[in-house]
N, CA, C and O atoms as a Tripos MOL2 file, in Angstrom:
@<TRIPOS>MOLECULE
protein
  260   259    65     0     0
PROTEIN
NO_CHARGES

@<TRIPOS>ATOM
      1 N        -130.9850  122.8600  130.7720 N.3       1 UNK1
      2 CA       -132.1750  122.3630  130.1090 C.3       1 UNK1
      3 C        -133.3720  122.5360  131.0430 C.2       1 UNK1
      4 O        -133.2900  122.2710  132.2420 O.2       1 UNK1
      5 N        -134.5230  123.0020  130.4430 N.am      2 UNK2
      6 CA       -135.6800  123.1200  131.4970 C.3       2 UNK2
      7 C        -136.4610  121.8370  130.8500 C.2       2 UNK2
      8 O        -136.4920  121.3330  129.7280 O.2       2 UNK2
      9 N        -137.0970  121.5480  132.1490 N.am      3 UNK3
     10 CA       -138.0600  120.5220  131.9450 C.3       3 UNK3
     11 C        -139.5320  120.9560  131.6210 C.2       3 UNK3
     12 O        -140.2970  121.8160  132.0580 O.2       3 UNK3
     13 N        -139.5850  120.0540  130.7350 N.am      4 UNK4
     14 CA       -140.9370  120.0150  130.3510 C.3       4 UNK4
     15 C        -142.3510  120.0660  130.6530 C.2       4 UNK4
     16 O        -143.3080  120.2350  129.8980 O.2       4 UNK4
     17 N        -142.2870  119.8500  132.1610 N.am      5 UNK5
     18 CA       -143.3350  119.6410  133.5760 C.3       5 UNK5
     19 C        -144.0250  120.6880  133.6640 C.2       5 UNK5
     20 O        -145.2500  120.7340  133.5490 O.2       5 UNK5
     21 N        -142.9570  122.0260  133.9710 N.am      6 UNK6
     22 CA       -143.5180  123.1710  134.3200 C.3       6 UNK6
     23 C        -143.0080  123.9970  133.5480 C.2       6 UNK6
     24 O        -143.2940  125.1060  133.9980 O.2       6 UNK6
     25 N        -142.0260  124.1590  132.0470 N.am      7 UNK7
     26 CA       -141.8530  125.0790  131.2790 C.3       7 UNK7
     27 C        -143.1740  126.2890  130.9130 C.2       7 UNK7
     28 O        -143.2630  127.5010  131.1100 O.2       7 UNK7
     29 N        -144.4060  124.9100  130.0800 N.am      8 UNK8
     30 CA       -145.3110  125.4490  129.7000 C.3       8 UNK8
     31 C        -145.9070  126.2880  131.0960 C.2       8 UNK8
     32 O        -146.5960  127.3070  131.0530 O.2       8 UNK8
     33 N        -145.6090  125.8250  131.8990 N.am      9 UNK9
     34 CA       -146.8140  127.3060  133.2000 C.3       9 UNK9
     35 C        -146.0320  128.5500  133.6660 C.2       9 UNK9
     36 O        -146.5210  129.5420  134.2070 O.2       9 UNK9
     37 N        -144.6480  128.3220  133.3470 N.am     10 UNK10
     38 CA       -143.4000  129.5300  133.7730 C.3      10 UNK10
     39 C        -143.9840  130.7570  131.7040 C.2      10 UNK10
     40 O        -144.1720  131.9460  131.4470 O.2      10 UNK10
     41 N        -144.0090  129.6170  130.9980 N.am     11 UNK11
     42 CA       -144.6550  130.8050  129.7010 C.3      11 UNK11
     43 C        -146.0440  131.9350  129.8490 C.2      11 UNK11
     44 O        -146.1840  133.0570  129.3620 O.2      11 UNK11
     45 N        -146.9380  131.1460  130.6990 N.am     12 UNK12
     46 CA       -148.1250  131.8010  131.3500 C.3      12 UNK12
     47 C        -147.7710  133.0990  131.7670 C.2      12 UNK12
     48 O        -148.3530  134.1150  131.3870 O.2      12 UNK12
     49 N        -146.7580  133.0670  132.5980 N.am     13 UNK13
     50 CA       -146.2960  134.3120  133.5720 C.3      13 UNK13
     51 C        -145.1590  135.5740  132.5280 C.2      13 UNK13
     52 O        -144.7010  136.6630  132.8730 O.2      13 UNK13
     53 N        -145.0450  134.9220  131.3910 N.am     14 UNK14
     54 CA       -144.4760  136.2030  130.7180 C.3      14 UNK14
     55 C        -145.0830  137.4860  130.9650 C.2      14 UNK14
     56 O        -146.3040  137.5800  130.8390 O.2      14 UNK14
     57 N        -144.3270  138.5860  131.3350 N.am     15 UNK15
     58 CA       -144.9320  139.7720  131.7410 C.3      15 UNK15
     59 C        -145.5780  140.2220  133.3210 C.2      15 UNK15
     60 O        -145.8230  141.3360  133.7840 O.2      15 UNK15
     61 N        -145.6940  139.1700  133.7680 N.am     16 UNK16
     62 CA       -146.3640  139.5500  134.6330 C.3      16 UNK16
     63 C        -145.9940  139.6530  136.3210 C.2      16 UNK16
     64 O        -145.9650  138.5580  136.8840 O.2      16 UNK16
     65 N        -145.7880  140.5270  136.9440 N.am     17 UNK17
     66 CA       -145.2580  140.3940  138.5610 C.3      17 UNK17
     67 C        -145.4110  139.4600  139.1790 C.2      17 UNK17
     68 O        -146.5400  139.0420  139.4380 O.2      17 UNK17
     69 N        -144.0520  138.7390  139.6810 N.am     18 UNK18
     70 CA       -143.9910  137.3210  140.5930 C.3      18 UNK18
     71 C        -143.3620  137.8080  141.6570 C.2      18 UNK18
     72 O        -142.2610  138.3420  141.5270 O.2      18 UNK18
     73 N        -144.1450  137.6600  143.2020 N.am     19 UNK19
     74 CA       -143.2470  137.6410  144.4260 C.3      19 UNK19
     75 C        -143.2190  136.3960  144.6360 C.2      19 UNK19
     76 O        -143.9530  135.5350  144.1500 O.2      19 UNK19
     77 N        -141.6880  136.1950  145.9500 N.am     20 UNK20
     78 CA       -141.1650  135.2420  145.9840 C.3      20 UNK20
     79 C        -140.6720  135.4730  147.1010 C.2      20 UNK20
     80 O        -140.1970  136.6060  147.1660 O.2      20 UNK20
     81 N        -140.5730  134.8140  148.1130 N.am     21 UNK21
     82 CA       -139.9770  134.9270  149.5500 C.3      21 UNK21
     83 C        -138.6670  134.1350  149.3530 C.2      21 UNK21
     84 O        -138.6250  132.9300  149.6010 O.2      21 UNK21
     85 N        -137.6870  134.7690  148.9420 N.am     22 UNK22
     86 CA       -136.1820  133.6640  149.5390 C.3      22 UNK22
     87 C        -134.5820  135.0600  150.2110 C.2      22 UNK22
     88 O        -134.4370  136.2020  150.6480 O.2      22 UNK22
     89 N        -133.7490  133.7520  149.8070 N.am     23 UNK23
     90 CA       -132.4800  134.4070  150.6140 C.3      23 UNK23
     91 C        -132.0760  134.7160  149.3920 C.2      23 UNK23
     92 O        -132.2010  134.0110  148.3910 O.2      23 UNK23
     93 N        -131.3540  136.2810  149.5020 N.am     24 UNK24
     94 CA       -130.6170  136.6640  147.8530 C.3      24 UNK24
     95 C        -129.2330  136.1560  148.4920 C.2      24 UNK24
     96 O        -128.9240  136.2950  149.6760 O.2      24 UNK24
     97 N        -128.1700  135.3130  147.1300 N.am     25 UNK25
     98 CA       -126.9440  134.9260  147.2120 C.3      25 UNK25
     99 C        -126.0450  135.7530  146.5230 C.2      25 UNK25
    100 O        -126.1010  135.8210  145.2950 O.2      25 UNK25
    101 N        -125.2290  136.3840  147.1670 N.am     26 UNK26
    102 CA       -124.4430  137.6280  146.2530 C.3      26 UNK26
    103 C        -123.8730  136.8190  145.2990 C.2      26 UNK26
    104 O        -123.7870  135.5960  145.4100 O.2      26 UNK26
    105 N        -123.4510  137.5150  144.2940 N.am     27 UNK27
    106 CA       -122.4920  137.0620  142.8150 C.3      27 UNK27
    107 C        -121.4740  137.5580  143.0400 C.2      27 UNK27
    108 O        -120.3950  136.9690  142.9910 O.2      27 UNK27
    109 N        -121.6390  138.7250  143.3250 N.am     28 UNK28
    110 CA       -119.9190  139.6020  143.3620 C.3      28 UNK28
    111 C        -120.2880  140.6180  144.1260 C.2      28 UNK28
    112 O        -121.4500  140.9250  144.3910 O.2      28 UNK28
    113 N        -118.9670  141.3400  144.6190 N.am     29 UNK29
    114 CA       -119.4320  142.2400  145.8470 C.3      29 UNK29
    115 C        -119.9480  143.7410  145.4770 C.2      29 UNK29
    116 O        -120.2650  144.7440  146.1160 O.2      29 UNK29
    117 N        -119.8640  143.3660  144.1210 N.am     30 UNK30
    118 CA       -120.4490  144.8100  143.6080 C.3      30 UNK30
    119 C        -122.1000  145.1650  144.2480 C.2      30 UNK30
    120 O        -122.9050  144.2500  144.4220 O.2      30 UNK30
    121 N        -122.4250  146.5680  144.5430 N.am     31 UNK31
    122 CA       -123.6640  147.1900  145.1860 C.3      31 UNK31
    123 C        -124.7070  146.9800  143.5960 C.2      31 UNK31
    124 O        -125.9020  146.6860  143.6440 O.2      31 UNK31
    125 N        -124.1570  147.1400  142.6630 N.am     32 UNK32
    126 CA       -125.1580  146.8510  141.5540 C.3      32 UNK32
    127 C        -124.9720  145.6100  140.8330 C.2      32 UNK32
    128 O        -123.8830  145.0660  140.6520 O.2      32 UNK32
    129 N        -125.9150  145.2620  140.4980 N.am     33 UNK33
    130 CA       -125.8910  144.2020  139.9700 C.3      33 UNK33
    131 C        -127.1150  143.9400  139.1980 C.2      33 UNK33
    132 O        -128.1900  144.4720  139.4740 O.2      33 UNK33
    133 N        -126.8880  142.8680  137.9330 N.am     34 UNK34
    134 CA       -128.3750  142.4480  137.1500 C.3      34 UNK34
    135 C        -128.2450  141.2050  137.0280 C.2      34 UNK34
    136 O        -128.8860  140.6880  136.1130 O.2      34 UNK34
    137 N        -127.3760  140.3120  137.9070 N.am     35 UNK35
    138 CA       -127.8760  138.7190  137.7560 C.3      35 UNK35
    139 C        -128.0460  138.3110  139.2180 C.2      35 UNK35
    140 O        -127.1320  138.6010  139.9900 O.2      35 UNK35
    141 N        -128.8130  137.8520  139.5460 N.am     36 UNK36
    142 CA       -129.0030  137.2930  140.8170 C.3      36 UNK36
    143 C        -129.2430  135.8870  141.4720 C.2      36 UNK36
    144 O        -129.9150  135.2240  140.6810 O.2      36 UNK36
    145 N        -129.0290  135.3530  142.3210 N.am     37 UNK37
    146 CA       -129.7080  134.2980  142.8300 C.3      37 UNK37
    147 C        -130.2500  133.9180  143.6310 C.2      37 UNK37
    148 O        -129.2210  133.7110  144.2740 O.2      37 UNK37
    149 N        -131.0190  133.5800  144.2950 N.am     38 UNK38
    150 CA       -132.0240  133.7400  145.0330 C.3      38 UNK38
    151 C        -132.1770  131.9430  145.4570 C.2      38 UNK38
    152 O        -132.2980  131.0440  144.6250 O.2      38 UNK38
    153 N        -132.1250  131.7530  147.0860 N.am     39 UNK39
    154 CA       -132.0890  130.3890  147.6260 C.3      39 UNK39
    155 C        -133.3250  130.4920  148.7940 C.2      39 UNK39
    156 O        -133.2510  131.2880  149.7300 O.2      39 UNK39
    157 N        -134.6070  129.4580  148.5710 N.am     40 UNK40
    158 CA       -135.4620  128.7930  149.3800 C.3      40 UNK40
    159 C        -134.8790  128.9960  150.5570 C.2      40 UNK40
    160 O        -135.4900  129.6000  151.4390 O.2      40 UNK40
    161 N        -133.5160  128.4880  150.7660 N.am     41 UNK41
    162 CA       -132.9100  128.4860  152.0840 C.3      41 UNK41
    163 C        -131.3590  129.5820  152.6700 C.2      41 UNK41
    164 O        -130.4080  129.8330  151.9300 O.2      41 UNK41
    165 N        -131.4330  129.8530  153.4820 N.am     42 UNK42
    166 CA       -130.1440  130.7630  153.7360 C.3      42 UNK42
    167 C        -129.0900  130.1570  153.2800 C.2      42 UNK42
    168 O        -128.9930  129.0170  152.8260 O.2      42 UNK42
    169 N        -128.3640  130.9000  153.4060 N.am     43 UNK43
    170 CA       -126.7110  130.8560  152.9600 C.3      43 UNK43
    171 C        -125.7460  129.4060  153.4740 C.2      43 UNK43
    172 O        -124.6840  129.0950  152.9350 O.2      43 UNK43
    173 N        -126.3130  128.7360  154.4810 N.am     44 UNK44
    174 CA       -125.6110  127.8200  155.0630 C.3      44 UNK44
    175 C        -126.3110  126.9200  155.1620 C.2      44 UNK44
    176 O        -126.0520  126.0620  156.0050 O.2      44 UNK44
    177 N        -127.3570  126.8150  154.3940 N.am     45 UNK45
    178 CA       -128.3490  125.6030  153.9420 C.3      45 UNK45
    179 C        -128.3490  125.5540  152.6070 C.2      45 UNK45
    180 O        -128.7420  124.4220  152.3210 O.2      45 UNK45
    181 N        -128.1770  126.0150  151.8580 N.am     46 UNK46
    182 CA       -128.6590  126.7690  150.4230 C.3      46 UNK46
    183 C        -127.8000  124.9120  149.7770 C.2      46 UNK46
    184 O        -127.3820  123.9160  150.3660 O.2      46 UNK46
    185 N        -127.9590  125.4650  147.8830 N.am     47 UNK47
    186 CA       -127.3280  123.9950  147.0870 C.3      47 UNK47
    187 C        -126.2070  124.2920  146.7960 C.2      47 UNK47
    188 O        -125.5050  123.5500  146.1100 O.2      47 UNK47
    189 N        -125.7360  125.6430  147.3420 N.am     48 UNK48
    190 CA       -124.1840  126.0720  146.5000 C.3      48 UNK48
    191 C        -123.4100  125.3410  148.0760 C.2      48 UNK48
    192 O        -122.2070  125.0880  148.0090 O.2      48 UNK48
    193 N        -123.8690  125.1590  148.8960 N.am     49 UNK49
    194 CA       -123.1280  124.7870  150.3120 C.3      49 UNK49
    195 C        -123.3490  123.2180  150.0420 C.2      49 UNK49
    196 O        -122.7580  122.2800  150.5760 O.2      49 UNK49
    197 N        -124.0340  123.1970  149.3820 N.am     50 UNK50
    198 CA       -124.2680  121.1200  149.3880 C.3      50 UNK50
    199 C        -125.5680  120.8920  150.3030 C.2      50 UNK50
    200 O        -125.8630  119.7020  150.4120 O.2      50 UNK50
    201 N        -126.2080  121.5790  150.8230 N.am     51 UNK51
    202 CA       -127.0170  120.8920  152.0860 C.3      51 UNK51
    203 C        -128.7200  121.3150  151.2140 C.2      51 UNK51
    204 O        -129.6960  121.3400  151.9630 O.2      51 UNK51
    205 N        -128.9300  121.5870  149.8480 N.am     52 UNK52
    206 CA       -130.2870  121.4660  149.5040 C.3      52 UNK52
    207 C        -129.5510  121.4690  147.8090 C.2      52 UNK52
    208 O        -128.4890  121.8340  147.3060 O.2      52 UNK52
    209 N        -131.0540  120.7190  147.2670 N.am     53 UNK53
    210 CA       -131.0180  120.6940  146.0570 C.3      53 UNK53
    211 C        -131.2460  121.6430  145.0840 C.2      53 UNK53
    212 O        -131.9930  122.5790  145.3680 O.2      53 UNK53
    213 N        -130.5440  121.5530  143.5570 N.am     54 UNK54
    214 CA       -130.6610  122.9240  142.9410 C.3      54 UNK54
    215 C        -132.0240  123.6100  142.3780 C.2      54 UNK54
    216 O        -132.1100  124.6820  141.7790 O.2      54 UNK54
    217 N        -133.4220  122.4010  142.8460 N.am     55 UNK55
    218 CA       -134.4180  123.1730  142.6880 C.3      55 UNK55
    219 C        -134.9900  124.3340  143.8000 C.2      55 UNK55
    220 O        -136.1610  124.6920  143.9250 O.2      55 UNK55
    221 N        -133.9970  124.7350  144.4440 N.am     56 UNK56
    222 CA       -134.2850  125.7320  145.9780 C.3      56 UNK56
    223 C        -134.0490  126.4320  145.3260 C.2      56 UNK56
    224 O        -134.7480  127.3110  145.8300 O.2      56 UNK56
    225 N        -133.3430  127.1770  144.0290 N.am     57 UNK57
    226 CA       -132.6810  127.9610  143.8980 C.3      57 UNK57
    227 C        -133.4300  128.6020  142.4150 C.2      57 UNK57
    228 O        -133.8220  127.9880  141.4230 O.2      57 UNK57
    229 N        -133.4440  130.2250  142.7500 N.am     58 UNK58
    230 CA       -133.9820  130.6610  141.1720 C.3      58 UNK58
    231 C        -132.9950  131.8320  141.0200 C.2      58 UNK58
    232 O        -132.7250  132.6950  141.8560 O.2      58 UNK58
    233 N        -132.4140  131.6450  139.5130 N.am     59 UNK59
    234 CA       -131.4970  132.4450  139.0420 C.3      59 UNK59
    235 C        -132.2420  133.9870  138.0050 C.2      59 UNK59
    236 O        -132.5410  133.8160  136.8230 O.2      59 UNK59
    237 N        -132.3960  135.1040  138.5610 N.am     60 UNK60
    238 CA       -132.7570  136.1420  137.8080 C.3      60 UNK60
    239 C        -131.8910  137.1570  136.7530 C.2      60 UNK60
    240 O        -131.0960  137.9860  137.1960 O.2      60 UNK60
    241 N        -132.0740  137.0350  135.7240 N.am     61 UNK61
    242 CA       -131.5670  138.1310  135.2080 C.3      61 UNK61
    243 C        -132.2310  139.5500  134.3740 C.2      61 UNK61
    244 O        -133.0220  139.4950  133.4330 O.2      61 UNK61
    245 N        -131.6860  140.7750  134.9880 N.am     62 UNK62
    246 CA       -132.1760  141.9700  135.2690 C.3      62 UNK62
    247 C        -132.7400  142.6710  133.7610 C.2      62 UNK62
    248 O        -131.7340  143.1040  133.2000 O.2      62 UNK62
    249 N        -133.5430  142.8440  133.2030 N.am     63 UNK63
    250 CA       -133.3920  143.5290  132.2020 C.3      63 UNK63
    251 C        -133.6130  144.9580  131.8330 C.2      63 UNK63
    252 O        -134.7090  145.3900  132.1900 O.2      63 UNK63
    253 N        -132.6420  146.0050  131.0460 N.am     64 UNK64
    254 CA       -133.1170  147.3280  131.2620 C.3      64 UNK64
    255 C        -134.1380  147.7710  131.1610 C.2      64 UNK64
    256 O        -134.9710  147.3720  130.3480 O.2      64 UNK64
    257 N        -134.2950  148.6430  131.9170 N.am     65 UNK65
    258 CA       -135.9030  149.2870  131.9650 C.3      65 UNK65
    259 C        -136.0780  150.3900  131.2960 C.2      65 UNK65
    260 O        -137.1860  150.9260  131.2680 O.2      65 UNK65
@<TRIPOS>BOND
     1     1     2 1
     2     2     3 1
     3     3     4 2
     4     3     5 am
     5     5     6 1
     6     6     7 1
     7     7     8 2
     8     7     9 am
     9     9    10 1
    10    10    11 1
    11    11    12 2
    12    11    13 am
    13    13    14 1
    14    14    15 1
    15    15    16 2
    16    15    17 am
    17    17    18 1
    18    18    19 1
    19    19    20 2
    20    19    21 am
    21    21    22 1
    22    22    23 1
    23    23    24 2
    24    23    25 am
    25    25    26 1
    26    26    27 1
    27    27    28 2
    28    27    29 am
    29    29    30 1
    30    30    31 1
    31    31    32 2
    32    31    33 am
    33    33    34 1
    34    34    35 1
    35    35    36 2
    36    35    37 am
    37    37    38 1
    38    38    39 1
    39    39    40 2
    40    39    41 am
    41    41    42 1
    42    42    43 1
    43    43    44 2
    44    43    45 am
    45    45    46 1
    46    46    47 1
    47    47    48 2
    48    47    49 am
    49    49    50 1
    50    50    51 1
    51    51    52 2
    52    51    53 am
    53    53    54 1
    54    54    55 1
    55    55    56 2
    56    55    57 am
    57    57    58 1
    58    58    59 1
    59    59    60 2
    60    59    61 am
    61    61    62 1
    62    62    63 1
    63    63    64 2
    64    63    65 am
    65    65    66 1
    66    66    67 1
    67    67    68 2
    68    67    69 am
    69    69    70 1
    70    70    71 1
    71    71    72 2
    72    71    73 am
    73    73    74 1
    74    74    75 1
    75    75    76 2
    76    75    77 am
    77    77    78 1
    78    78    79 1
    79    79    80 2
    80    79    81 am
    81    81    82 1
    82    82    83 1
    83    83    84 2
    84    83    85 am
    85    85    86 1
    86    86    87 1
    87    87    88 2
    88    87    89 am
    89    89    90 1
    90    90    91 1
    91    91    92 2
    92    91    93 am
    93    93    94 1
    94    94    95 1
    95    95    96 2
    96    95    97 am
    97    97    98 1
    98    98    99 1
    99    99   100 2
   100    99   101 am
   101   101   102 1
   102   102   103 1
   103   103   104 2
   104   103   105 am
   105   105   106 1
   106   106   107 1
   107   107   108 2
   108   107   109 am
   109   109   110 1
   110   110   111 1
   111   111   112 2
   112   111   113 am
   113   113   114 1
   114   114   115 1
   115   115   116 2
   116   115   117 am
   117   117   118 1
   118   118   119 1
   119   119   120 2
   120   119   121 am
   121   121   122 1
   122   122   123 1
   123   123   124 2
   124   123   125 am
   125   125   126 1
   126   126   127 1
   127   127   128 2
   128   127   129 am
   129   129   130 1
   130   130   131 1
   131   131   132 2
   132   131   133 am
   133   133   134 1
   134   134   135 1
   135   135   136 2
   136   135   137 am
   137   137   138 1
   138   138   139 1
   139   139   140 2
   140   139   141 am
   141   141   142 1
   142   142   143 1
   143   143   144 2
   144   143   145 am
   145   145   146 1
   146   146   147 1
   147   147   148 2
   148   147   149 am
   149   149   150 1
   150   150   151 1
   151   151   152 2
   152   151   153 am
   153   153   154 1
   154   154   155 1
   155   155   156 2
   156   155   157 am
   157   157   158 1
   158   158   159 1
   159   159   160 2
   160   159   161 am
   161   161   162 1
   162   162   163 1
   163   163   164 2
   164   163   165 am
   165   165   166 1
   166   166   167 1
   167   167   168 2
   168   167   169 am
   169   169   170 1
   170   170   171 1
   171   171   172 2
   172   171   173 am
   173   173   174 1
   174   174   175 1
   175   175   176 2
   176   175   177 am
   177   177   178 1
   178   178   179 1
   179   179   180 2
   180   179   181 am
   181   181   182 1
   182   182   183 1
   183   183   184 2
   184   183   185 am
   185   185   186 1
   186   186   187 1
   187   187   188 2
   188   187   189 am
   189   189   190 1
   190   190   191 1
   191   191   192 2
   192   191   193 am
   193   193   194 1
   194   194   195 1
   195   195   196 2
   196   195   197 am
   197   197   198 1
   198   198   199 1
   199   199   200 2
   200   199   201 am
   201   201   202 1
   202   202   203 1
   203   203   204 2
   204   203   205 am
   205   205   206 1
   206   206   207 1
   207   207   208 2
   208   207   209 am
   209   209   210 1
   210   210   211 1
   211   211   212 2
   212   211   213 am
   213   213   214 1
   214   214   215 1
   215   215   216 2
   216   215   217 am
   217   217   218 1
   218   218   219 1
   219   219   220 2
   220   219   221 am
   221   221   222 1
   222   222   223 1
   223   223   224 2
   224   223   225 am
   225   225   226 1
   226   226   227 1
   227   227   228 2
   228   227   229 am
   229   229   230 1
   230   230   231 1
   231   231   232 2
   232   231   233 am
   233   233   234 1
   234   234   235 1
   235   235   236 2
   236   235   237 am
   237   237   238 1
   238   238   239 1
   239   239   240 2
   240   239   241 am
   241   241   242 1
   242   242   243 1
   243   243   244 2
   244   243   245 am
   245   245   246 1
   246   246   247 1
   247   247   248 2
   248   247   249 am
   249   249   250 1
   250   250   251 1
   251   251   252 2
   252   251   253 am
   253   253   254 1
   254   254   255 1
   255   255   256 2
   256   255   257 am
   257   257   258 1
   258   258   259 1
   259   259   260 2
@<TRIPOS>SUBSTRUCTURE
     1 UNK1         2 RESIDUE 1 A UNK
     2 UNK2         6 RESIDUE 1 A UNK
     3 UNK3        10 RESIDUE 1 A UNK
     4 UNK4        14 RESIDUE 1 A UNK
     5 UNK5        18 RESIDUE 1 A UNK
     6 UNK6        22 RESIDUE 1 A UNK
     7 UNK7        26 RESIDUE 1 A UNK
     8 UNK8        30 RESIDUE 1 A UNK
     9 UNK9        34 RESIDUE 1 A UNK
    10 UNK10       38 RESIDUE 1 A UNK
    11 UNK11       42 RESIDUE 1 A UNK
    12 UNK12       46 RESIDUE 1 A UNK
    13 UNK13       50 RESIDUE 1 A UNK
    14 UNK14       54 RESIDUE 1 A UNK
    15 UNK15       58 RESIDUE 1 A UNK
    16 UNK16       62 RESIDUE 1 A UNK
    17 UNK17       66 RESIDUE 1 A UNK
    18 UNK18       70 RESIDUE 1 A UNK
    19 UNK19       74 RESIDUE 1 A UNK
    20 UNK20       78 RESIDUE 1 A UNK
    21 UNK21       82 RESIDUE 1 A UNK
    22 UNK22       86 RESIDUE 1 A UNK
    23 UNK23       90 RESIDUE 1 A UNK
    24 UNK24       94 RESIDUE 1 A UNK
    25 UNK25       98 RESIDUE 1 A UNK
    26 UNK26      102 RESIDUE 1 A UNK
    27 UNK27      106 RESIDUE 1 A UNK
    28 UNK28      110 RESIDUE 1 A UNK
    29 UNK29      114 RESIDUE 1 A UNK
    30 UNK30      118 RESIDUE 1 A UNK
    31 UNK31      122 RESIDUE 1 A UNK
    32 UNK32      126 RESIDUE 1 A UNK
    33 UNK33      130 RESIDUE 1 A UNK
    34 UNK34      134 RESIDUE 1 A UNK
    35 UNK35      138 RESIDUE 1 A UNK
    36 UNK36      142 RESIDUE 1 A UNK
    37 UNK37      146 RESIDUE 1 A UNK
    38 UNK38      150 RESIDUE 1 A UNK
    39 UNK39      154 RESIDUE 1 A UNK
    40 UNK40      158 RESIDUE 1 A UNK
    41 UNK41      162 RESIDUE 1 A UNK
    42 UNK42      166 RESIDUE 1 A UNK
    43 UNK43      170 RESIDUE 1 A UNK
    44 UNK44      174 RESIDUE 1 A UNK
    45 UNK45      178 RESIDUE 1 A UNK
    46 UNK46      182 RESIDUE 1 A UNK
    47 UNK47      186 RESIDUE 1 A UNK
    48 UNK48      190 RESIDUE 1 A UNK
    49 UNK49      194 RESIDUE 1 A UNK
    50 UNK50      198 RESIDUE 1 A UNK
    51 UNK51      202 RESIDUE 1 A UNK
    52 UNK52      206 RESIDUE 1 A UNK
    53 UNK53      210 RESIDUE 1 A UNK
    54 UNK54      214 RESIDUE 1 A UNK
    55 UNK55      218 RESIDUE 1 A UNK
    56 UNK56      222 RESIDUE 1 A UNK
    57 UNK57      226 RESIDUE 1 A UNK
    58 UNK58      230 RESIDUE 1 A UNK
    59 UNK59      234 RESIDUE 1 A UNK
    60 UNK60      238 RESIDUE 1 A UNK
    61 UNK61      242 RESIDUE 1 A UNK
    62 UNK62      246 RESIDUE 1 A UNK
    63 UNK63      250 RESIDUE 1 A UNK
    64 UNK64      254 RESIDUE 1 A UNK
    65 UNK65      258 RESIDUE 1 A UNK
């Protein structure tokens, strides 16, 4: 469920290029891939380790081009 807070300002950005400084978290060891996740903090800080919360974390998925 997304919250309501910041849904409406993530709709703003339809279309448009977002950089983002984080740590990519592999999914699977495959070299290609189109879902990703992406953690505020490295791998041994991150929320999948327990040591940050799951708003560190943004989940992408790839769409064909």
């Amino acid at each position: 469920m997304v919250s309501n807070n910041f849904f409406p300002n993530l709709l703003q950005l339809v279309g448009e290029e977002i950089v983002v400084e984080d740590y990519l978290i592999p999914l699977t060891g495959k070299r290609a891939q189109s879902h990703y996740v992406f953690s505020a903090h490295p791998v041994n800080r991150c929320f999948i380790c327990g040591k940050a919360g799951q708003e560190s974390l943004r989940q992408v998925f790839m769409q064909d081009a």
